[in-house]
C-alpha positions in Angstrom: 2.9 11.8 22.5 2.4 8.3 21.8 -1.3 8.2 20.0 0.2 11.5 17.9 3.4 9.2 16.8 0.9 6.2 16.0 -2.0 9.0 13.7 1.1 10.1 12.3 2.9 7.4 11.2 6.1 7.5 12.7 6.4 4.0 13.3 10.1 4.0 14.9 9.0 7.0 17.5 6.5 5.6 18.7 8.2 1.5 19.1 11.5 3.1 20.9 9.3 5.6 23.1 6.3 3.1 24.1 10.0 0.7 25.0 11.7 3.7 27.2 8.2 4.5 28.9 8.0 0.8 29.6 11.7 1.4 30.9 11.2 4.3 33.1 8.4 2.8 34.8 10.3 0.0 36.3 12.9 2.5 37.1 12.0 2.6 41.2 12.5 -1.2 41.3 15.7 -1.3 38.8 17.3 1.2 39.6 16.3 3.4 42.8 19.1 5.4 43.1 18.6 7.4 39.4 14.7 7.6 40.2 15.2 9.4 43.2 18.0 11.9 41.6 15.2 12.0 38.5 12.4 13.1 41.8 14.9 15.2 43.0 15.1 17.8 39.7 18.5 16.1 38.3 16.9 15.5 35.0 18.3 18.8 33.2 21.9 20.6 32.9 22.0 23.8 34.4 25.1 26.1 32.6 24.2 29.0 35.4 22.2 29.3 38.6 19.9 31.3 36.2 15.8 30.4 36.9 15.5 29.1 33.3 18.9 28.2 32.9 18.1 24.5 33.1 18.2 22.1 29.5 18.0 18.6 28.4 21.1 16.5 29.0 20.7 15.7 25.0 20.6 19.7 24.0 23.8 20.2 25.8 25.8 17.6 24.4 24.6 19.6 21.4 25.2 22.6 22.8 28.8 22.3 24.2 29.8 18.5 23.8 29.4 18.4 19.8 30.1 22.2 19.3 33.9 21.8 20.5 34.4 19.0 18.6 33.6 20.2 15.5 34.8 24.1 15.6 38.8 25.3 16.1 40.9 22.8 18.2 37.8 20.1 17.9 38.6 16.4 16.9 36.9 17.1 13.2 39.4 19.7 12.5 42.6 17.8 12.5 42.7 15.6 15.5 41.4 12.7 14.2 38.6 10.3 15.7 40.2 7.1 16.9 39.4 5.8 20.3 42.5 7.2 21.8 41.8 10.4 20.7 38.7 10.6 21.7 39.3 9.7 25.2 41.8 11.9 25.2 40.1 14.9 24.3 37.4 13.8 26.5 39.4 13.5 29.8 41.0 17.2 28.6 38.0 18.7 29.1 37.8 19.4 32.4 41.1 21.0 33.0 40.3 23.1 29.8 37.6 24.8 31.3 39.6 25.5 34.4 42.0 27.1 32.4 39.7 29.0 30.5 37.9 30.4 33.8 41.4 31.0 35.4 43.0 33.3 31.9 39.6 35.6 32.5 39.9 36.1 35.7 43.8 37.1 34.9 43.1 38.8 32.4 39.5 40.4 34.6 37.4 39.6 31.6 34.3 37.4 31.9 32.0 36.5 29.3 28.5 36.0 29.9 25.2 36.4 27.3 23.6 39.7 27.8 20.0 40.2 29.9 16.8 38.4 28.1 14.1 39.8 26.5 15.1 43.6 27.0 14.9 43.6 23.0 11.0 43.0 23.6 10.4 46.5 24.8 12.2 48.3 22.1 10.4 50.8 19.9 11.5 48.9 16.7 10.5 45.9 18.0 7.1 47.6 19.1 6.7 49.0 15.6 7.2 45.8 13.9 5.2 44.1 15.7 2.1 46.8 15.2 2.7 46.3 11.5 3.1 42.3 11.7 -0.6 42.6 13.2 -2.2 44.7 10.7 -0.7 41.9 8.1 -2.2 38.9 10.2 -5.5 41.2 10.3 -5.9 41.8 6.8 -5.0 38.2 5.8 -7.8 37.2 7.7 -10.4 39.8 5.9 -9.6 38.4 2.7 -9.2 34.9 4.0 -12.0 34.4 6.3 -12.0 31.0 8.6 -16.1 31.4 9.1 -17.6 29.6 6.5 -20.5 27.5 5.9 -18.9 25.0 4.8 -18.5 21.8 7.2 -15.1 20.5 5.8 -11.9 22.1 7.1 -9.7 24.0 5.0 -6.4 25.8 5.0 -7.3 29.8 4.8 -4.0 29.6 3.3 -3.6 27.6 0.3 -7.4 27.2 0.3 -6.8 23.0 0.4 -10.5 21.9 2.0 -10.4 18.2 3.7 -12.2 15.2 2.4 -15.2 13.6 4.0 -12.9 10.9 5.4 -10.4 13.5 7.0 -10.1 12.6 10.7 -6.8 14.2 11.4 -8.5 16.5 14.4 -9.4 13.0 16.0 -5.4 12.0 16.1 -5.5 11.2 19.6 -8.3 8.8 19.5 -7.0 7.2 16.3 -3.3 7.1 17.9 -5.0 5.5 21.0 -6.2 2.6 19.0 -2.7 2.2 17.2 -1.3 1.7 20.7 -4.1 -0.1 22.1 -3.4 -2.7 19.3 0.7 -3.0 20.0 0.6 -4.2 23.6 1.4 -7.9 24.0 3.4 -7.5 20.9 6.8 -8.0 20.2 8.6 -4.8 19.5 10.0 -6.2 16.0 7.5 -8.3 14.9 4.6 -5.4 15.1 3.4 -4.2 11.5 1.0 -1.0 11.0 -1.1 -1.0 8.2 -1.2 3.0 6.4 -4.6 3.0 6.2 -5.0 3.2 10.2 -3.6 6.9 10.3 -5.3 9.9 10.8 -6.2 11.0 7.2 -4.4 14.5 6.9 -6.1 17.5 4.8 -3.8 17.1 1.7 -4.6 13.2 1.7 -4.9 11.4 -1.8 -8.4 9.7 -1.9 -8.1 6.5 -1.2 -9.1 4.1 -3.8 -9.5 0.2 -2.4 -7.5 -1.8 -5.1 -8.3 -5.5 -5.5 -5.4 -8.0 -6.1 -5.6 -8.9 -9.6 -3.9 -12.1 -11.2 -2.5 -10.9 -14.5 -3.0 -13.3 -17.4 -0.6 -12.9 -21.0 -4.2 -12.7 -23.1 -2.6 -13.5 -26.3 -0.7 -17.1 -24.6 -4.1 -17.9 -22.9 -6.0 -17.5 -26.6 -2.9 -19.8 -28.2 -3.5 -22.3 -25.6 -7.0 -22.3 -25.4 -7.2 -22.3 -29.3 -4.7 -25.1 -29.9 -6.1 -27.7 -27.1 -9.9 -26.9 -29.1 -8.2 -28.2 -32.0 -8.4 -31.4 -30.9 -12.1 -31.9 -30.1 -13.8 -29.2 -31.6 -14.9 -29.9 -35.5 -15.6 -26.5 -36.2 -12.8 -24.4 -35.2 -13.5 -21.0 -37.0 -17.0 -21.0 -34.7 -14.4 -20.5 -31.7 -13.0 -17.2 -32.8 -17.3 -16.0 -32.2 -16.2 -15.9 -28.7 -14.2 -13.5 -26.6 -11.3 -15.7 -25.0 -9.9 -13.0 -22.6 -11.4 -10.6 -20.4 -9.2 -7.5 -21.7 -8.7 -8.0 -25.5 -4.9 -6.8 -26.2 -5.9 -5.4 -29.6 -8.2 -3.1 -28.2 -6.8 -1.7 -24.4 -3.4 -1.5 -23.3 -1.7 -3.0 -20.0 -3.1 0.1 -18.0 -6.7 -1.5 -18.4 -7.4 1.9 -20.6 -8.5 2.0 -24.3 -5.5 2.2 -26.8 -4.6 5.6 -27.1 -5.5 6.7 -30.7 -3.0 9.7 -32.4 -5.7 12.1 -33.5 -3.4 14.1 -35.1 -2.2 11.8 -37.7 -5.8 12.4 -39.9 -5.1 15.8 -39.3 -2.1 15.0 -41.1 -3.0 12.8 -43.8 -5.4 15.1 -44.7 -3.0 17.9 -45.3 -1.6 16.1 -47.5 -3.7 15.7 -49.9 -3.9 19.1 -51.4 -3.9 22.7 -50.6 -5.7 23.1 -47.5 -4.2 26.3 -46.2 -5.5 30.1 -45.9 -3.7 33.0 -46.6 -4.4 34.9 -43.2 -4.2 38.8 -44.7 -6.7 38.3 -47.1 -9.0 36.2 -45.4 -9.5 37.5 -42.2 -11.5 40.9 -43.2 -14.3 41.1 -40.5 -12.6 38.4 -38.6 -14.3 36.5 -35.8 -12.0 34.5 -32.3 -13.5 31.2 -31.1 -10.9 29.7 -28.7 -11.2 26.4 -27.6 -11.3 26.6 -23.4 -9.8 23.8 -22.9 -6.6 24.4 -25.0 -6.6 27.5 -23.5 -6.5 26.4 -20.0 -3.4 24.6 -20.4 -1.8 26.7 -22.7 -0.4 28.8 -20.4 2.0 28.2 -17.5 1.2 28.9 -13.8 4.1 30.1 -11.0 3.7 28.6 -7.7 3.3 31.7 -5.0 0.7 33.6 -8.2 -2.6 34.6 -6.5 -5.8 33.6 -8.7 -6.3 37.4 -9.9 -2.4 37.0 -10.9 -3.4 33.7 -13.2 -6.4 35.0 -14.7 -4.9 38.3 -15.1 -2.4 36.3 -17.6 -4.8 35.4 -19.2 -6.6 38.0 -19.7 -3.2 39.7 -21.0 -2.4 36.7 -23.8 -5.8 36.9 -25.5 -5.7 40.5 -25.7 -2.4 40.9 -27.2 -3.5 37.7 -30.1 -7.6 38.1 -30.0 -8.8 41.4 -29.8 -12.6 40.5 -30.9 -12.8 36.8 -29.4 -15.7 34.2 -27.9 -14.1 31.5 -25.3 -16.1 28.4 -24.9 -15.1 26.5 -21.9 -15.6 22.6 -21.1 -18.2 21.3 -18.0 -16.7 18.9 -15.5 -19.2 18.3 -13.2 -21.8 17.0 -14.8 -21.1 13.5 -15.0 -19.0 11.4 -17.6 -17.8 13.2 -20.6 -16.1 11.8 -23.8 -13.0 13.1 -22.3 -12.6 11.2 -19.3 -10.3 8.6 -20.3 -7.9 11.4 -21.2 -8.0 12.9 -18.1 -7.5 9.7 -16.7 -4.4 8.7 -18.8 -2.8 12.5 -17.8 -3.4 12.5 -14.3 -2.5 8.7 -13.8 -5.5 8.2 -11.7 -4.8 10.6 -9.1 -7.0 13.3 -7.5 -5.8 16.3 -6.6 -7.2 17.8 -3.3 -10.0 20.3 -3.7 -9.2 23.8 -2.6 -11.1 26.8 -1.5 -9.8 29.6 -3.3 -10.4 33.4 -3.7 -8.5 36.1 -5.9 -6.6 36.6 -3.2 -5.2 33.1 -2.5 -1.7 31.7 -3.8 -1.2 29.1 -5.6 0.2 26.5 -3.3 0.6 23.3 -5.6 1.4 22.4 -9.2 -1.0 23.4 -12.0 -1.6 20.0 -12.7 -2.5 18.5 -9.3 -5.0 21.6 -9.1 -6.6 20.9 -12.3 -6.7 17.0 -11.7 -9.4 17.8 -9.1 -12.3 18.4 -11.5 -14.3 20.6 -8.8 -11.1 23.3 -8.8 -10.9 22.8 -12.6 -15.0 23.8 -12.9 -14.4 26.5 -10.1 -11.4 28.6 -11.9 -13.3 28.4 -15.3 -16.3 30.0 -13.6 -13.8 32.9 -12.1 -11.9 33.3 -15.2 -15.1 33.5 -17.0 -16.3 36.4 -15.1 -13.2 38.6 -15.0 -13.0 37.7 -19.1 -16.8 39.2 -19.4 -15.5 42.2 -17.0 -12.6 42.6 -20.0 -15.4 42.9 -22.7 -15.4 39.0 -24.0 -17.7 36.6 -24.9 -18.0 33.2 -22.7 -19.8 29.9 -23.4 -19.7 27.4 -21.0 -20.7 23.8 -21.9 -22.3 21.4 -20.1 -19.8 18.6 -20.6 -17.3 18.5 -23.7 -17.3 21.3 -25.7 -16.4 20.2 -28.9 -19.5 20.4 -30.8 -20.7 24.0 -28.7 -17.5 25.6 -30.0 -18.2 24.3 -33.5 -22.3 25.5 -33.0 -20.9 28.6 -31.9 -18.5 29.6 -34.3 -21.4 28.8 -37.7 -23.8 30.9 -35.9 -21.2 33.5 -36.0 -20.2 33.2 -39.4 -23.5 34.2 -40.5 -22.5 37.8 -39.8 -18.5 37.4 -40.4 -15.2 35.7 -41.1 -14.8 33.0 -38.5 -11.1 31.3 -36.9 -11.5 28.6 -34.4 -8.0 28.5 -32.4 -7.7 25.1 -31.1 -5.4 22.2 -31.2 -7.9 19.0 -31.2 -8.5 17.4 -34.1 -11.8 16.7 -33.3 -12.7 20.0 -34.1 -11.5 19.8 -37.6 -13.3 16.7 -38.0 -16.7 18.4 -36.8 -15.9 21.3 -38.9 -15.7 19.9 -42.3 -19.2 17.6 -41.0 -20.8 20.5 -40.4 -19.8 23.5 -42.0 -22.1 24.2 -45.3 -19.8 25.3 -48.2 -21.1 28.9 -48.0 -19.8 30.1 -44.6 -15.7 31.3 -44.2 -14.6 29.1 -41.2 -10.8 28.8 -40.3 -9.3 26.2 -38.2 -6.1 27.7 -36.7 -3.2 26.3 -34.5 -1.1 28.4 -32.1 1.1 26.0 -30.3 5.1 26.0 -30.8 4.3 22.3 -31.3 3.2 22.8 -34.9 6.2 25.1 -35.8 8.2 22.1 -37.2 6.1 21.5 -39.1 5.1 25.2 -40.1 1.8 26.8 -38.5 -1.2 26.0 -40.0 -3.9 27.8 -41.2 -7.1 25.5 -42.4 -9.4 27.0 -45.0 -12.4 24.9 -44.0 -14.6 25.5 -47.5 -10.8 24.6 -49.3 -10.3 21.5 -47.4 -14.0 20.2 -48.0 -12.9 20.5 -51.9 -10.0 18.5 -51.6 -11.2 15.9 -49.4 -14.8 15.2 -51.3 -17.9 16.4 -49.9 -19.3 12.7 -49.2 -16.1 11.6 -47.3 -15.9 15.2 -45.3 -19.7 14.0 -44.1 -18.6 10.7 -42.9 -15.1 12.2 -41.7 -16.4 11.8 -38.1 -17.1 7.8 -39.1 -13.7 6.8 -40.2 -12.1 9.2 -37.2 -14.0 7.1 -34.4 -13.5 3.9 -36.3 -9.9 4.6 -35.5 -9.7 5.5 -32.5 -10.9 8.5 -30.9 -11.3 10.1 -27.2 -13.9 7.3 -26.6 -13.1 4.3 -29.0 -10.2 2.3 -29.0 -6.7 2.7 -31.7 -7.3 0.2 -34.5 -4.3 -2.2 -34.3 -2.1 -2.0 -36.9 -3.8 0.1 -39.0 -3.5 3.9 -38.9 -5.5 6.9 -39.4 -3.9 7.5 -43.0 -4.3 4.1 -44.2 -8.0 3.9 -43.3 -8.5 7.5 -44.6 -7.1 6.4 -48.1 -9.3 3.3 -48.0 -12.7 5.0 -47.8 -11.2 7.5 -50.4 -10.5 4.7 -52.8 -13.5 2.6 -52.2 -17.1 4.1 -52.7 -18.8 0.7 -51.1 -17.1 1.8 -47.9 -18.0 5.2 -48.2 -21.7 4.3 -48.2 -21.7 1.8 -45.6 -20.1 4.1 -43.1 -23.2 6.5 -44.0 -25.2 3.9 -42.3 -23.8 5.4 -39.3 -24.9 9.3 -40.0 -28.6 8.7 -40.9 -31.5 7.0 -38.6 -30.0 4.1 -38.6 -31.2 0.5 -36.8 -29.0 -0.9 -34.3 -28.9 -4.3 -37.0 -27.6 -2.3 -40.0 -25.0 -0.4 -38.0 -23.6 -3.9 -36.5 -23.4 -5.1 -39.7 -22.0 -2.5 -42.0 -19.8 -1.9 -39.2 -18.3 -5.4 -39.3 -18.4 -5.3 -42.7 -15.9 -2.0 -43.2 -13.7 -3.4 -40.2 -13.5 -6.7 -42.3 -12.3 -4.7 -45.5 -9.8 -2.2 -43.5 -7.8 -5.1 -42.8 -7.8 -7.1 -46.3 -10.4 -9.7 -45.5 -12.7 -11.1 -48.4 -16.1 -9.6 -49.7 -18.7 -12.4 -47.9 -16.1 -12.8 -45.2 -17.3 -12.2 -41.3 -15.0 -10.4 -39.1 -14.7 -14.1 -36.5 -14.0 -15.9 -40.1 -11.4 -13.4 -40.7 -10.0 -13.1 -36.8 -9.6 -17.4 -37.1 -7.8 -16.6 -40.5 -5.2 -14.1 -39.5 -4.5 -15.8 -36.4 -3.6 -19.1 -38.4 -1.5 -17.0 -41.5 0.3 -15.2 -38.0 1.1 -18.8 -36.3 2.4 -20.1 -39.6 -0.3 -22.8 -40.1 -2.3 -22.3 -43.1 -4.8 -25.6 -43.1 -7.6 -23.7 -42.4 -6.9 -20.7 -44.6 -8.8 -20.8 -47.6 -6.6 -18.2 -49.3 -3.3 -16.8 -49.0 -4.3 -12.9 -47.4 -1.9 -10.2 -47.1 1.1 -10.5 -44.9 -0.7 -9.2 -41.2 1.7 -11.0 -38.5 -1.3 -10.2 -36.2 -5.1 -10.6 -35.8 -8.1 -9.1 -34.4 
């Protein structure tokens, strides 16, 4: 058992037990007397003179030992446990028994366990054991262990190995774990995790570096107030990144700043009457539901086979969507715009991939399943089909589906009324971008996480009224400006604010257009910097390192350098 306790980990078993083998070796010279009662079959209990009758010395102080002392007339029930009382009860014993063995043969009762095994030949027994076959039997024809496949899997939960899982080589792994320990002292011998078998439900293991944190913003202080002294052009300093990680721009995960989408969703609201009055225009009325939404809209039950879950499904979007197009997300086709989200949800961490049927169970949470992109891609491709077999329409993307689901649902309101059900506001953005003001295209919600603030129904053609046609086509501009699945949260300006800004200012309006036409790489770096400049007060002719060195001074109190007094920002860029 020793390599087994060492691939499994169970660093205590296998110290104490590599220590007693050590032990019982040097038993003949120690002690010869207890190895020759060991050689002579004294190493078990024997109750009766039956043949298998004989246990461990450590089951029958279970057995008999521990069991009186803790039922009727035991030392747990009222006798207390002090050392007195406990060799009192212990030197008891024997003459107890006697007595017991003396009052049944008064009394001619003696009580003895029934003949083994009889119950075997029974014909219940027979019957449920016929039936218990014909289970394991047809488990196997739906779950069957001969495939193709290299990796090992569980025909169970469907749970397949990684390519580093070496669990079935325990014993040779174990035998290097104790290979290592000898010459060691027993409490001074360390085992490093990552020298165990790797099970089939292992985590992949990610090689983490040790990293020195460094506050960025005390570093910049420092570095900034020691170039005082000997540099005679300080603004030219604030030109150059002074930290690896800029604060303003990721947070202390090492991930971009996460952005709240929903707040232009918001301020656009807002501004006027954007809604639709769904009985009178939904005549001739067109689903597109967003696949991803969809996924996680509805809850899973561990122990629910596949067919169970897309079966759910199935049911939810027949009972809202009778005449509805699902367009589902890609995953395994490289990056996508949403991997920094996935990241940020899953914290990292893999889930393991499984091999699954419509038969299989469920055997983990929904969200360790879905973390494993492979198992996410797989389902859609299975719910897919069985929503096709139900009559639907499905679309399935290549990576994000954003702009497919938008494609899809103006191609389809050529013929009719259109009503994208979704909850990301990148899709309203894209919408009012793209939608030409002839087409009826609705944007609806059907979370209960809108209900506080009442369900909403966007009348795409009403919204582009309201918002003005020029800022609806750079809408996607100002939403990636600040901050978006791939672009980092603007610090301390919101969505709102910047959406008011472009609305109040024309000049911005046509710089950001710089970044919808055929644009040069020069002109987009500069009327980029140029609309970041004005979003955050700076002057007209001011550069965005002029107006960084700026704020920085106005936030540390010292104004020498700051040619004028700018609003009251107690941060910088």
């Amino acid at each position: 058992m020793l390599p087994y306790f060492a691939a499994a980990g169970h660093n205590l078993y296998l110290k104490s037990v590599y220590h007693y083998l050590e032990t019982m070796q040097k038993l003949p010279e120690s002690h010869p007397n207890v190895c020759q009662a060991f050689q002579n079959g004294l190493q078990v209990v024997r109750r009766s003179d039956r043949y298998w009758a004989g246990l461990s010395p450590d089951l029958v102080i279970e057995q008999v030992l521990m069991r009186s002392a803790k039922t009727t007339g035991g030392m747990t029930r009222g006798k207390g446990m002090s050392e007195s009382q406990r060799t009192q009860w212990l030197l008891s014993m024997p003459t107890c028994v006697e007595m017991n063995n003396a009052m049944q043969s008064f009394c001619e009762k003696e009580f003895q366990s029934s003949p083994q095994h009889n119950k075997e030949f029974g014909k219940t027994r027979n019957e449920r054991d016929y039936k218990d076959t014909q289970t394991f039997v047809s488990f196997l024809e739906e779950r069957t262990p001969f495939r193709k496949d290299p990796l090992l899997y569980n025909i169970e939960t469907g749970v397949t190995s990684s390519e580093n899982m070496n669990v079935h080589k325990a014993k040779s792994v174990g035998d290097g774990i104790v290979q290592s320990m000898m010459g060691q002292d027993a409490f001074e011998i360390t085992f490093k995790r990552n020298k165990r078998a790797v099970i089939l439900d292992a985590a992949p293991r990610t090689k983490t570096d040790d990293v020195v944190k460094v506050d960025p913003q005390l570093l910049f202080q420092r570095l900034s107030t020691a170039a005082e002294r000997f540099a005679d052009d300080i603004p030219s300093i604030f030109s150059y990144e002074l930290c690896s990680v800029p604060s303003a721009l990721f947070d202390t995960t090492g991930l971009i700043r996460k952005s709240q989408k929903s707040l232009l969703a918001d301020a656009i609201w807002k501004l006027g009457d954007c809604s639709a009055c769904e009985e009178s225009d939904t005549v001739n009325l067109t689903y597109v539901l967003d696949g991803g939404f969809l996924l996680h809209h509805l809850p899973w039950k561990l122990g629910m086979t596949f067919a169970e879950i897309c079966k759910a499904y199935i049911s939810y979007i027949a009972g809202r969507y009778s005449n509805a197009v699902i367009v589902f997300d890609g995953y395994l086709s490289g990056p996508t715009t949403k991997d920094t989200a996935h990241i940020r949800r899953t914290h990292g961490v893999v889930g393991p991939k499984v091999y699954f049927t419509k038969c299989t169970p469920l055997a983990s949470r929904k969200e360790k399943f879905l973390s494993n992109p492979e198992n996410k891609q797989n389902f859609i491709f299975m719910l897919g089909t069985e929503l096709e077999e139900h009559g639907y329409r499905c679309v399935h993307a290549v990576h994000d589906a954003d702009r497919l689901i938008v494609e899809t649902s103006l191609k389809l309101a050529e013929k009719s009324n259109v009503t994208i059900i979704g909850e990301d506001t990148d899709l309203l953005v894209l919408l009012l971008h793209f939608t030409s003001p002839s087409r009826s295209v609705f944007f609806k919600s059907a979370t209960s996480a809108t209900a506080s603030k009442g369900l909403r129904v966007w009348h795409i053609q009403k919204t582009k009224r309201v918002l003005g046609l020029s800022c609806s086509h750079i809408l996607p501009v100002i939403h990636a400006l600040t901050g978006c699945d791939t672009t980092s949260q603007m610090y301390g300006i919101s969505k709102g604010a910047a959406l008011k800004k472009f609305l109040g200012d024309t000049d911005l309006v046509t710089l950001a257009e710089t970044f919808i036409e055929q644009s040069t790489e020069e002109s987009i770096v500069s009327n980029g910097e140029k609309i970041l400049v004005s979003l955050y007060g700076g002057l007209d002719e001011e550069g965005l390192d002029m107006l960084r060195f700026r704020k920085f001074t106005h936030a540390e109190g010292n104004d020498k350098y700051n040619p004028c007094a700018g609003p009251n920002i107690t941060t910088y860029l």
